[in-house]
PDBQT receptor file of N, H, CA, C and O in Angstrom, charges set to zero:
ATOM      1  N   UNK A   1     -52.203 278.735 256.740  1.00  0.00    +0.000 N 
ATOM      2  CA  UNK A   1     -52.610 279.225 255.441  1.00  0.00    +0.000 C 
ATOM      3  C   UNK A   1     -51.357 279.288 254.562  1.00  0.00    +0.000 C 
ATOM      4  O   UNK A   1     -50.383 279.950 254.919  1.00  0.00    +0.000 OA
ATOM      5  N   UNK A   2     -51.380 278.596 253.403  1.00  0.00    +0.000 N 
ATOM      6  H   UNK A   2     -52.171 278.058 253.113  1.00  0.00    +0.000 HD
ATOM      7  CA  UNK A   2     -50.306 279.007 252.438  1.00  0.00    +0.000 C 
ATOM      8  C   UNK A   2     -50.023 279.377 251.466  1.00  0.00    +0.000 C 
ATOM      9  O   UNK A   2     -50.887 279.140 250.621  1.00  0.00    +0.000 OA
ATOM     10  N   UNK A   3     -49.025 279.979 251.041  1.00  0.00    +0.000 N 
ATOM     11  H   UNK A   3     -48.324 280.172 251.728  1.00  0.00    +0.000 HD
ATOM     12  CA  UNK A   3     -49.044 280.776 250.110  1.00  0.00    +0.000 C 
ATOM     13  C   UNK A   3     -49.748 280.548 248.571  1.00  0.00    +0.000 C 
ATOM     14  O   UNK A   3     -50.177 281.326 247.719  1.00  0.00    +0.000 OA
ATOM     15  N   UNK A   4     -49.642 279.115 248.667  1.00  0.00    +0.000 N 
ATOM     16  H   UNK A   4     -49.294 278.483 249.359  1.00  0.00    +0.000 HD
ATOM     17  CA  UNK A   4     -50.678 279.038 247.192  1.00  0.00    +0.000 C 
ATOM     18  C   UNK A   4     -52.433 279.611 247.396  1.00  0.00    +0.000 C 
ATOM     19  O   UNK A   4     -53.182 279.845 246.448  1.00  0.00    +0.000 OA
ATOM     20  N   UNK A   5     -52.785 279.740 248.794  1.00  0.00    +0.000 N 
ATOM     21  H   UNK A   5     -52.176 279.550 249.564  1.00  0.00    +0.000 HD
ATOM     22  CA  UNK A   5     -54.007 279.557 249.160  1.00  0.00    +0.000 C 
ATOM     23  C   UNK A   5     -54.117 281.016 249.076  1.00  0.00    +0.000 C 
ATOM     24  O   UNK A   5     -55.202 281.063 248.496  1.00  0.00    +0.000 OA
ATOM     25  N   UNK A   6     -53.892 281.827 249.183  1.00  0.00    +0.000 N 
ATOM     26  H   UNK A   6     -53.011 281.789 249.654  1.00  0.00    +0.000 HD
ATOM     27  CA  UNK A   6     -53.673 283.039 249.237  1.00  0.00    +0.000 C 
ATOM     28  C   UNK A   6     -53.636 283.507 247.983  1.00  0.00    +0.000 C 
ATOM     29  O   UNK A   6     -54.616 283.991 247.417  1.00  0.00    +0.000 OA
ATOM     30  N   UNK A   7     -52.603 283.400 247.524  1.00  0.00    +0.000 N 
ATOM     31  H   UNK A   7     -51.806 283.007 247.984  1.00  0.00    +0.000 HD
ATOM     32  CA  UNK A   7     -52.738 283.748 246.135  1.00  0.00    +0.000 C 
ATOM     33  C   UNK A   7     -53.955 282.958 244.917  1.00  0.00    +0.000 C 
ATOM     34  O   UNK A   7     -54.387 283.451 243.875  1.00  0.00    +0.000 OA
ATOM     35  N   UNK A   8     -54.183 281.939 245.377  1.00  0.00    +0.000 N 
ATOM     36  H   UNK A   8     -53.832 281.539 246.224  1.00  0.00    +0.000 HD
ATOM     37  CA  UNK A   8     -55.751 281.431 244.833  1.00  0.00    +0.000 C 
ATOM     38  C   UNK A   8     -56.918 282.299 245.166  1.00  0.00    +0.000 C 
ATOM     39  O   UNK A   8     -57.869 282.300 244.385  1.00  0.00    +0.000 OA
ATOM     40  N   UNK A   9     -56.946 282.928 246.082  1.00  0.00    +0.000 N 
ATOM     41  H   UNK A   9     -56.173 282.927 246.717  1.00  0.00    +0.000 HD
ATOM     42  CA  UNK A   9     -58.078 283.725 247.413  1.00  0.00    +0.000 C 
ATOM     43  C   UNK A   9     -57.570 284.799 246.221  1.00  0.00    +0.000 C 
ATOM     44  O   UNK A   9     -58.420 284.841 245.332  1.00  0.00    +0.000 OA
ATOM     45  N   UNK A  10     -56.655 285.500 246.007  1.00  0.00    +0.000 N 
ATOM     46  H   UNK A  10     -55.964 285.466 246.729  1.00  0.00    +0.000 HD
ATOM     47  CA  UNK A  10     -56.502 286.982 244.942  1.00  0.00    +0.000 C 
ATOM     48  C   UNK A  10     -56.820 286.582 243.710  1.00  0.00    +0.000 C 
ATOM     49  O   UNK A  10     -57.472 287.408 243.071  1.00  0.00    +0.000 OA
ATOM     50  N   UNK A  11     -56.524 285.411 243.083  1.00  0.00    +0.000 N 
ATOM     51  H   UNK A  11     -55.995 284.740 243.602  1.00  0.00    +0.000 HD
ATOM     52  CA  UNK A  11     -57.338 285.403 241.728  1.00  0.00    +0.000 C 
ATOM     53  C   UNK A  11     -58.586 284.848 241.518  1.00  0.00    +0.000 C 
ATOM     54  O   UNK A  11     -59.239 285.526 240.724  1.00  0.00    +0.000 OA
ATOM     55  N   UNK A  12     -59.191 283.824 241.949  1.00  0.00    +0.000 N 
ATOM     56  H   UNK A  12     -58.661 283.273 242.593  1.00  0.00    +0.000 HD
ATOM     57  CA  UNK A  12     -60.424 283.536 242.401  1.00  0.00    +0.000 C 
ATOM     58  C   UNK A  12     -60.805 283.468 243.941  1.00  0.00    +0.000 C 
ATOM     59  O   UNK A  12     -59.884 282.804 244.417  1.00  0.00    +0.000 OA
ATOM     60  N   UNK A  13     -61.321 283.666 244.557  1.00  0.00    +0.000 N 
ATOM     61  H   UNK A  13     -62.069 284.205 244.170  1.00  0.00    +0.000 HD
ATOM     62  CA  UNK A  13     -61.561 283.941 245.733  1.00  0.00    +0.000 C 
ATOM     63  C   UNK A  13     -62.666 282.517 246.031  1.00  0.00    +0.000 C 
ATOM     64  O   UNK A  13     -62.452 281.852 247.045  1.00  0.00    +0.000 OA
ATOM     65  N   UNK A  14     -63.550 282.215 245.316  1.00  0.00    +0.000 N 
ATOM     66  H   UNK A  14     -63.724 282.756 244.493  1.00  0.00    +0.000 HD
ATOM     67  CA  UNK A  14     -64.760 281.122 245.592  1.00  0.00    +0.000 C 
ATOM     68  C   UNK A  14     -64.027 279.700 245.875  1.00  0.00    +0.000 C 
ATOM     69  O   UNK A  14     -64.188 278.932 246.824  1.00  0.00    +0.000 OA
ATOM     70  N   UNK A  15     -63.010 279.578 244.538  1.00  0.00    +0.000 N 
ATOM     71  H   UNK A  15     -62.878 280.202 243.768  1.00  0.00    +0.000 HD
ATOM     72  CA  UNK A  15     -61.960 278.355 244.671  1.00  0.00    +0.000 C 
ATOM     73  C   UNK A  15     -61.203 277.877 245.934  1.00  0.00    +0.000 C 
ATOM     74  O   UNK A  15     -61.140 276.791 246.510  1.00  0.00    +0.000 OA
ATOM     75  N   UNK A  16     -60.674 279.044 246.139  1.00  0.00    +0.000 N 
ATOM     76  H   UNK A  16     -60.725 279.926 245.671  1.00  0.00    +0.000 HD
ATOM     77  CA  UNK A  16     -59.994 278.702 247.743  1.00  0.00    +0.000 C 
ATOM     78  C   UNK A  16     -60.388 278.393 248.854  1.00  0.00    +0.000 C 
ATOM     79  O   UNK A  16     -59.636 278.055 249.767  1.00  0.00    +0.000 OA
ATOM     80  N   UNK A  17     -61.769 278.475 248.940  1.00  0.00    +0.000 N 
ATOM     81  H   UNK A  17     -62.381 278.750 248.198  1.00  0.00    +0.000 HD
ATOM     82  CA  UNK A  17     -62.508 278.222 250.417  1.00  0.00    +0.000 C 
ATOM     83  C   UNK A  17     -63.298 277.088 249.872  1.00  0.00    +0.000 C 
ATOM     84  O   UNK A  17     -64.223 276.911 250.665  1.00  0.00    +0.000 OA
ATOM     85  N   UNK A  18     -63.392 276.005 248.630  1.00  0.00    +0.000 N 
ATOM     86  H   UNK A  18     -62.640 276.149 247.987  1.00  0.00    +0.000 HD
ATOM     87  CA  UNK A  18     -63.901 274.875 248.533  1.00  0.00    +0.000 C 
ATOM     88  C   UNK A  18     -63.908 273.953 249.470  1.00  0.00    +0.000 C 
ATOM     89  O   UNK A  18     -65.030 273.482 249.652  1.00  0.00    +0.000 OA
ATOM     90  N   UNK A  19     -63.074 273.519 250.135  1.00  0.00    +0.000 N 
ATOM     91  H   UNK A  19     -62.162 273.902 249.987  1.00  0.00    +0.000 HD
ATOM     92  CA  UNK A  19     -63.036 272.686 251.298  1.00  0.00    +0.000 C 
ATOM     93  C   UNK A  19     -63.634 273.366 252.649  1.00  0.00    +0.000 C 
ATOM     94  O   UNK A  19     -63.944 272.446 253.407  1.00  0.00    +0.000 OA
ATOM     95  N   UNK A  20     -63.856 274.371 253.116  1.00  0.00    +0.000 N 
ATOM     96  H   UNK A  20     -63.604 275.117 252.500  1.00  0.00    +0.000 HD
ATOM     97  CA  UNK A  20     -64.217 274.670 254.212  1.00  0.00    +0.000 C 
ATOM     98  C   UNK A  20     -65.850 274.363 254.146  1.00  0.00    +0.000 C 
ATOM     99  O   UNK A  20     -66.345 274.148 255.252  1.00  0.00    +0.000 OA
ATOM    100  N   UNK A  21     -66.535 274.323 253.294  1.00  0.00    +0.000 N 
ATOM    101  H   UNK A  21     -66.132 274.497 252.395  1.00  0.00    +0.000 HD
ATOM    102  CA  UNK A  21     -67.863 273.944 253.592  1.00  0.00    +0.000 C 
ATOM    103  C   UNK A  21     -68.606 274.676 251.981  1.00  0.00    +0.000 C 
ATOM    104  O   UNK A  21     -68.088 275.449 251.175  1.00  0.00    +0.000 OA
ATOM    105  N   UNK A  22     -69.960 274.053 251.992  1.00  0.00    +0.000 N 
ATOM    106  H   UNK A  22     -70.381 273.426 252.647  1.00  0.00    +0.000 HD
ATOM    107  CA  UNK A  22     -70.838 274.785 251.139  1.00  0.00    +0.000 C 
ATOM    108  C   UNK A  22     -71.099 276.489 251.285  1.00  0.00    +0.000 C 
ATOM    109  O   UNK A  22     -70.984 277.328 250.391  1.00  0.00    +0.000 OA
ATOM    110  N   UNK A  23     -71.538 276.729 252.904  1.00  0.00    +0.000 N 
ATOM    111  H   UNK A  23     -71.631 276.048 253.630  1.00  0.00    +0.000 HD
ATOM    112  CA  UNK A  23     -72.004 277.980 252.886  1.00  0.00    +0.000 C 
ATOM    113  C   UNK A  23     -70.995 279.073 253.185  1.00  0.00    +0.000 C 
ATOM    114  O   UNK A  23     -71.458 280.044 253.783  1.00  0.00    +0.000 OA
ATOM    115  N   UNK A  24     -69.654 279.101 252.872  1.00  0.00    +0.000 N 
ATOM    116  H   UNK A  24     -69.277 278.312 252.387  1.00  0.00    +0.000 HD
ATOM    117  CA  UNK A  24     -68.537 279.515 252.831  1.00  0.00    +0.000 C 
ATOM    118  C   UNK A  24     -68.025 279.655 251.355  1.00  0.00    +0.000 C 
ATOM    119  O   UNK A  24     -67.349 280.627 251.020  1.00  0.00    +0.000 OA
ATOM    120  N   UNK A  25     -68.395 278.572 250.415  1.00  0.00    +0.000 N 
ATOM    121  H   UNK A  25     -68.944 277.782 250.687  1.00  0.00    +0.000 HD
ATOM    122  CA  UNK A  25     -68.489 279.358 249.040  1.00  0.00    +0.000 C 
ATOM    123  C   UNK A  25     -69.572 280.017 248.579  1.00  0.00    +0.000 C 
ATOM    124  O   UNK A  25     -69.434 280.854 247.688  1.00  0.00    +0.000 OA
ATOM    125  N   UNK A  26     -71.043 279.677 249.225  1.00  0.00    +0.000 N 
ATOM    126  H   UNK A  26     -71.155 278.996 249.949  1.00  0.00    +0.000 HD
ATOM    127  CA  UNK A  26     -71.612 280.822 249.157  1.00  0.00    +0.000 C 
ATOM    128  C   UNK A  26     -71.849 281.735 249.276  1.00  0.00    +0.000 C 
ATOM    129  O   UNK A  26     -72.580 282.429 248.570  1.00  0.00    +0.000 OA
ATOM    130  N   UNK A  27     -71.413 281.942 250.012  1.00  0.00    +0.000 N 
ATOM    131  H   UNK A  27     -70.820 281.378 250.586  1.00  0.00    +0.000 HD
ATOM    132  CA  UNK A  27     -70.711 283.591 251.109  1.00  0.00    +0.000 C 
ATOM    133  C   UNK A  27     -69.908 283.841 249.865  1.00  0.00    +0.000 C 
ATOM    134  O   UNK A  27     -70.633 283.999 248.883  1.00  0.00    +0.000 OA
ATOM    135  N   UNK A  28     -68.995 283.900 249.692  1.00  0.00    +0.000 N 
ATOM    136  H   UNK A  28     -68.406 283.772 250.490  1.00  0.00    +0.000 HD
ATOM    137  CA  UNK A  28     -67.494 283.951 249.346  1.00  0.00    +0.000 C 
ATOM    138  C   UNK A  28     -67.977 284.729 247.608  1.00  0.00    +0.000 C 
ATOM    139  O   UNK A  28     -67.800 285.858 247.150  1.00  0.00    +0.000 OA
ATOM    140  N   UNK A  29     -68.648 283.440 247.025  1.00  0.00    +0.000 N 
ATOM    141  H   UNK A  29     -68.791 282.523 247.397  1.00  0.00    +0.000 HD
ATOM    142  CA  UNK A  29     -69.250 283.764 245.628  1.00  0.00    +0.000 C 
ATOM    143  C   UNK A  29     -70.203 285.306 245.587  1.00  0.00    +0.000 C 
ATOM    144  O   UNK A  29     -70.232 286.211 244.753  1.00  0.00    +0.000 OA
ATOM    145  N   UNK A  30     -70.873 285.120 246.791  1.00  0.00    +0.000 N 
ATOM    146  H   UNK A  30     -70.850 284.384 247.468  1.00  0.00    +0.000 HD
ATOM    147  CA  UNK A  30     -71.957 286.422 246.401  1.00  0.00    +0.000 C 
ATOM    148  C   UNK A  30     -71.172 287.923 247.355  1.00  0.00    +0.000 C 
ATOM    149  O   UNK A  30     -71.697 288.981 247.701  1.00  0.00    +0.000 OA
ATOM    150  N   UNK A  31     -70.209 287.575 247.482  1.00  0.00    +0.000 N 
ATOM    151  H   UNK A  31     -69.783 286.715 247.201  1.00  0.00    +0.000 HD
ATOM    152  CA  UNK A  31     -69.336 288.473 248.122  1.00  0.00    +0.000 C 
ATOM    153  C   UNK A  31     -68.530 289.086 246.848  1.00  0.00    +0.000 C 
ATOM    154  O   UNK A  31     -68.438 290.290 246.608  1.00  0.00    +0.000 OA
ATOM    155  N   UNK A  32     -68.036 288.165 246.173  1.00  0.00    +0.000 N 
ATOM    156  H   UNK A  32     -68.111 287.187 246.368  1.00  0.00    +0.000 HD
ATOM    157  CA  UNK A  32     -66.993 288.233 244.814  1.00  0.00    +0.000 C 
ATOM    158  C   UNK A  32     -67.981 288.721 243.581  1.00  0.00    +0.000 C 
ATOM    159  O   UNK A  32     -67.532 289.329 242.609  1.00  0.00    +0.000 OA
ATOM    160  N   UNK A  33     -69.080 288.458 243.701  1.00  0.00    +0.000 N 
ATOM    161  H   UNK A  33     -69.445 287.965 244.491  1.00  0.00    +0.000 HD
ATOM    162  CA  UNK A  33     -70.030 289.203 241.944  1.00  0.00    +0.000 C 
ATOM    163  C   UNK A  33     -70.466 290.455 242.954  1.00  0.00    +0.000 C 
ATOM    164  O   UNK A  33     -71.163 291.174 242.238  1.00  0.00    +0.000 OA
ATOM    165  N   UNK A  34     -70.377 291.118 244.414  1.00  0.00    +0.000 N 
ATOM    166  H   UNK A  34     -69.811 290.533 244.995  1.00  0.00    +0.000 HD
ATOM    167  CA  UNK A  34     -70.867 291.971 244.686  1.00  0.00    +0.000 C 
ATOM    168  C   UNK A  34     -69.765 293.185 244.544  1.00  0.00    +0.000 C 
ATOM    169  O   UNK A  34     -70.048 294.363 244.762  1.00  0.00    +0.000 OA
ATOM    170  N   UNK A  35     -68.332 292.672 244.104  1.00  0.00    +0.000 N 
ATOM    171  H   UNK A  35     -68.102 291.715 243.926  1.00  0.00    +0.000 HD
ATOM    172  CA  UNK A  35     -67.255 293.398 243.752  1.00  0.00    +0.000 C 
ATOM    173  C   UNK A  35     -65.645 292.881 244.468  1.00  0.00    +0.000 C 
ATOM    174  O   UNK A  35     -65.355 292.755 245.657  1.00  0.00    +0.000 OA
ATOM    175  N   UNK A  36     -64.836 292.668 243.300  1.00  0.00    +0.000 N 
ATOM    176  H   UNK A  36     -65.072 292.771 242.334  1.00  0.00    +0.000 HD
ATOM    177  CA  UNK A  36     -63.824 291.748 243.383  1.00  0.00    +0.000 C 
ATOM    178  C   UNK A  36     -63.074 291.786 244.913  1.00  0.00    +0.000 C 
ATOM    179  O   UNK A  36     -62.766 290.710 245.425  1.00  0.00    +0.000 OA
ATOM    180  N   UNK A  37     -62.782 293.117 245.655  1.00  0.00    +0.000 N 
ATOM    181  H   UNK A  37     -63.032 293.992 245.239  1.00  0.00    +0.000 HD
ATOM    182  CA  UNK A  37     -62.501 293.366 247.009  1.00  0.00    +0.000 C 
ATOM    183  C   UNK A  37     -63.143 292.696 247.744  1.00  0.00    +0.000 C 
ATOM    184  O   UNK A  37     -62.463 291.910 248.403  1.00  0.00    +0.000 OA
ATOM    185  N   UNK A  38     -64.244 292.670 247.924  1.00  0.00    +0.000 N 
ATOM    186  H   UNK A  38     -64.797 293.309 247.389  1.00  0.00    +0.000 HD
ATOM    187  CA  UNK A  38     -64.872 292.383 249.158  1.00  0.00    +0.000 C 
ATOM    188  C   UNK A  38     -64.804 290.475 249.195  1.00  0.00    +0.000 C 
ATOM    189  O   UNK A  38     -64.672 289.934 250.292  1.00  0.00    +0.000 OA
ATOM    190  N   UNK A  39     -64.887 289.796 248.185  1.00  0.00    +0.000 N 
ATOM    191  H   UNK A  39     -64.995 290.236 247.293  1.00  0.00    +0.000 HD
ATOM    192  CA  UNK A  39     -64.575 288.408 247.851  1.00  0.00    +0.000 C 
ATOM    193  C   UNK A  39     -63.217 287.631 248.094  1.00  0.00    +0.000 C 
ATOM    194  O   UNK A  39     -62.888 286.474 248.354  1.00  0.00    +0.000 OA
ATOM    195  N   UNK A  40     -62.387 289.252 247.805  1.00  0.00    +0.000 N 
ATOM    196  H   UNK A  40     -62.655 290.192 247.593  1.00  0.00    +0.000 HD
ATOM    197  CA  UNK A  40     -60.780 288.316 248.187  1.00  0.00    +0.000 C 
ATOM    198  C   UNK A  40     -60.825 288.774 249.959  1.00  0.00    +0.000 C 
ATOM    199  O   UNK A  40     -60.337 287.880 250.650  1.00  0.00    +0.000 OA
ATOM    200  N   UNK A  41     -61.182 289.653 250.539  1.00  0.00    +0.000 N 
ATOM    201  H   UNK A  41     -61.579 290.380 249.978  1.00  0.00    +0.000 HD
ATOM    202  CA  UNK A  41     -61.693 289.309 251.618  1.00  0.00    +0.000 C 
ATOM    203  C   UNK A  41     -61.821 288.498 252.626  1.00  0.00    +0.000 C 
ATOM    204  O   UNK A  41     -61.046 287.899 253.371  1.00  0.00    +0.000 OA
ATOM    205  N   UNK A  42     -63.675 288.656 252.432  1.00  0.00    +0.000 N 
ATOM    206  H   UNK A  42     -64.305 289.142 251.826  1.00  0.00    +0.000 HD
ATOM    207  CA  UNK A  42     -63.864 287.094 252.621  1.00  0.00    +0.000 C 
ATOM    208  C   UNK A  42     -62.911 286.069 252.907  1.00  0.00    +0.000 C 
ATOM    209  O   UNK A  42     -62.467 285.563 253.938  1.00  0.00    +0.000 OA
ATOM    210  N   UNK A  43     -62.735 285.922 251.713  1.00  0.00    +0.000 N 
ATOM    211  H   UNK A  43     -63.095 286.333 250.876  1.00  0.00    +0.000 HD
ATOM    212  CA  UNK A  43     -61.724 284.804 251.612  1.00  0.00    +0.000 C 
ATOM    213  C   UNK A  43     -60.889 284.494 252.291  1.00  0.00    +0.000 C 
ATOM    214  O   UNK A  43     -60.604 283.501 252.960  1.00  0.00    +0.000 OA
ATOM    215  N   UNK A  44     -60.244 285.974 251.967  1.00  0.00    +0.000 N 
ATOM    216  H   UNK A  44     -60.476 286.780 251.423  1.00  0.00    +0.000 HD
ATOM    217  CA  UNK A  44     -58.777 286.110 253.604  1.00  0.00    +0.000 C 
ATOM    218  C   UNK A  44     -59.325 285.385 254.888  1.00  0.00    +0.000 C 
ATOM    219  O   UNK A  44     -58.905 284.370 255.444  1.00  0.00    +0.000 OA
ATOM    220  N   UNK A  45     -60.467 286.266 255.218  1.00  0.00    +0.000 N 
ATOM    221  H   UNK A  45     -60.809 287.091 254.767  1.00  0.00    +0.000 HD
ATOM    222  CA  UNK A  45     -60.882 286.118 256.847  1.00  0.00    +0.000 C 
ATOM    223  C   UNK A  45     -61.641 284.587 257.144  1.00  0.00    +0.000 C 
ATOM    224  O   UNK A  45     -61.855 284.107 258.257  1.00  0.00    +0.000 OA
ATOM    225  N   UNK A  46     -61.944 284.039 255.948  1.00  0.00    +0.000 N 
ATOM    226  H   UNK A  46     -61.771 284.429 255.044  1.00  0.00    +0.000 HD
ATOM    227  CA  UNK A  46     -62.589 282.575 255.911  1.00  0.00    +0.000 C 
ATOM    228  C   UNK A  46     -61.315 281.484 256.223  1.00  0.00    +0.000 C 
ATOM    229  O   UNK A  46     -61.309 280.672 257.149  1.00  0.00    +0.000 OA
ATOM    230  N   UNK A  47     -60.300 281.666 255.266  1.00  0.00    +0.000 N 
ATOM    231  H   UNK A  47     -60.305 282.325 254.515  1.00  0.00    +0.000 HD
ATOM    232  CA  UNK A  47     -59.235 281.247 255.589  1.00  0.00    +0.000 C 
ATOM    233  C   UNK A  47     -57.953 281.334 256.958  1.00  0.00    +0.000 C 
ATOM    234  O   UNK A  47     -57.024 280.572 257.226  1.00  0.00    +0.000 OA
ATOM    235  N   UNK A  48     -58.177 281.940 257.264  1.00  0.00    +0.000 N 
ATOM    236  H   UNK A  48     -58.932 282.559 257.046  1.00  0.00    +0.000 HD
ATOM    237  CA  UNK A  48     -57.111 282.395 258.441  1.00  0.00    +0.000 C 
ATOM    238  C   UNK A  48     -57.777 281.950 259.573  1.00  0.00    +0.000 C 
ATOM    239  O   UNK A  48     -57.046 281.640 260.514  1.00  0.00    +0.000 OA
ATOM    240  N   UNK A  49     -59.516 281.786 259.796  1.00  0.00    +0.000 N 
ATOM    241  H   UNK A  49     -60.109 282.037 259.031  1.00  0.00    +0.000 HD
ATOM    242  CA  UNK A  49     -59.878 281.418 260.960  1.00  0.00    +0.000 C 
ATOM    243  C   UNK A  49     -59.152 280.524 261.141  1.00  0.00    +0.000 C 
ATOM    244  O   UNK A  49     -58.840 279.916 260.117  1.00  0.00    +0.000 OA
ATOM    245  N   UNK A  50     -58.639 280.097 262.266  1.00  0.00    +0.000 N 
ATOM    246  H   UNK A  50     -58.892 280.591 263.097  1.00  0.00    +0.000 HD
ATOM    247  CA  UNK A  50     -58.312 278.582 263.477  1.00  0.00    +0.000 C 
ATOM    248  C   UNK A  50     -59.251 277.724 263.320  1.00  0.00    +0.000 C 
ATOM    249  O   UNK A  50     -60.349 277.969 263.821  1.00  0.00    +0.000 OA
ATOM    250  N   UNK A  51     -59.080 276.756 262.732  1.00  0.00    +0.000 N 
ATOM    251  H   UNK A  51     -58.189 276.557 262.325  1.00  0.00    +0.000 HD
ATOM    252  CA  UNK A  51     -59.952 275.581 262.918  1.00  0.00    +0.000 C 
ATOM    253  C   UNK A  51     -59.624 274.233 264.090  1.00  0.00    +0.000 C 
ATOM    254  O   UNK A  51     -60.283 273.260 264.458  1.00  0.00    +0.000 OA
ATOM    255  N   UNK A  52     -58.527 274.664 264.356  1.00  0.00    +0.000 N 
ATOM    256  H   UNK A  52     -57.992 275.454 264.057  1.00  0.00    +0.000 HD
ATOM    257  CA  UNK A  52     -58.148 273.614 265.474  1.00  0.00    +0.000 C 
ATOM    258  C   UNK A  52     -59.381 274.194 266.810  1.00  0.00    +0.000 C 
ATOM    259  O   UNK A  52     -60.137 273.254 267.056  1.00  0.00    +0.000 OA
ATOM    260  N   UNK A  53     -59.619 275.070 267.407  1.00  0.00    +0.000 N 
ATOM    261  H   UNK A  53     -59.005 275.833 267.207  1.00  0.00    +0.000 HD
ATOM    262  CA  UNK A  53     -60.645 275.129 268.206  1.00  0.00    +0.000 C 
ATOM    263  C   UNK A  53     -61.708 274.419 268.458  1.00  0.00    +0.000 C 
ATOM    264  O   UNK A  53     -62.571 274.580 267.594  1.00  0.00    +0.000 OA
ATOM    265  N   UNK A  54     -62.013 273.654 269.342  1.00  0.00    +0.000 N 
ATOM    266  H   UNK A  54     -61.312 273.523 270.044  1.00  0.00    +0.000 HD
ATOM    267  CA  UNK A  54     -63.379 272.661 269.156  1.00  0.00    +0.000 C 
ATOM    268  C   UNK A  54     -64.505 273.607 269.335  1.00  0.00    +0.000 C 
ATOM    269  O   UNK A  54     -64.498 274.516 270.166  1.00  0.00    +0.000 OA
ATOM    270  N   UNK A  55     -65.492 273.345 268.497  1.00  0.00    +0.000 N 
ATOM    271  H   UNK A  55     -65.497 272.607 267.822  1.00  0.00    +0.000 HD
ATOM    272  CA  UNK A  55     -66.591 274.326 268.864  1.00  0.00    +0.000 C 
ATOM    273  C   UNK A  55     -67.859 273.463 269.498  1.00  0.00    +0.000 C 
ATOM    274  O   UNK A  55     -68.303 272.426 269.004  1.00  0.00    +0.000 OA
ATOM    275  N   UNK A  56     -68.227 273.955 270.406  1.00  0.00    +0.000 N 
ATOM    276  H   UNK A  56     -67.867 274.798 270.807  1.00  0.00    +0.000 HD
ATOM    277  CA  UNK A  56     -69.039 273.648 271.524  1.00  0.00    +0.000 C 
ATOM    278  C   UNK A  56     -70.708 273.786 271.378  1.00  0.00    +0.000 C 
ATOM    279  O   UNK A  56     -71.436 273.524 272.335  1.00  0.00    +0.000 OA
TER     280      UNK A  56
């Protein structure tokens, strides 16, 4: 995760998780109009997952 991504995740939060999938900015979006905390969030914890893991 880097530091631009992060600091994208604190001023818009929906923007930064564009690449991880559709239902990850949907999450993310109705997380962020449900109050600005809980969206940068999200975000954090959307971002930081490990994606190198194969999922089974």
């Amino acid at each position: 995760m880097s530091l631009f991504r992060v600091l994208l995740s604190i001023i818009f939060p929906p923007l930064a998780v564009l690449d991880k999938g559709c239902g990850s900015v949907v999450i993310v979006t109705i997380l962020t109009i449900a109050g600005w905390i809980p969206g940068v969030i999200g975000a954090l914890v959307i971002l930081n997952k490990d994606d190198s893991v194969p999922r089974y």
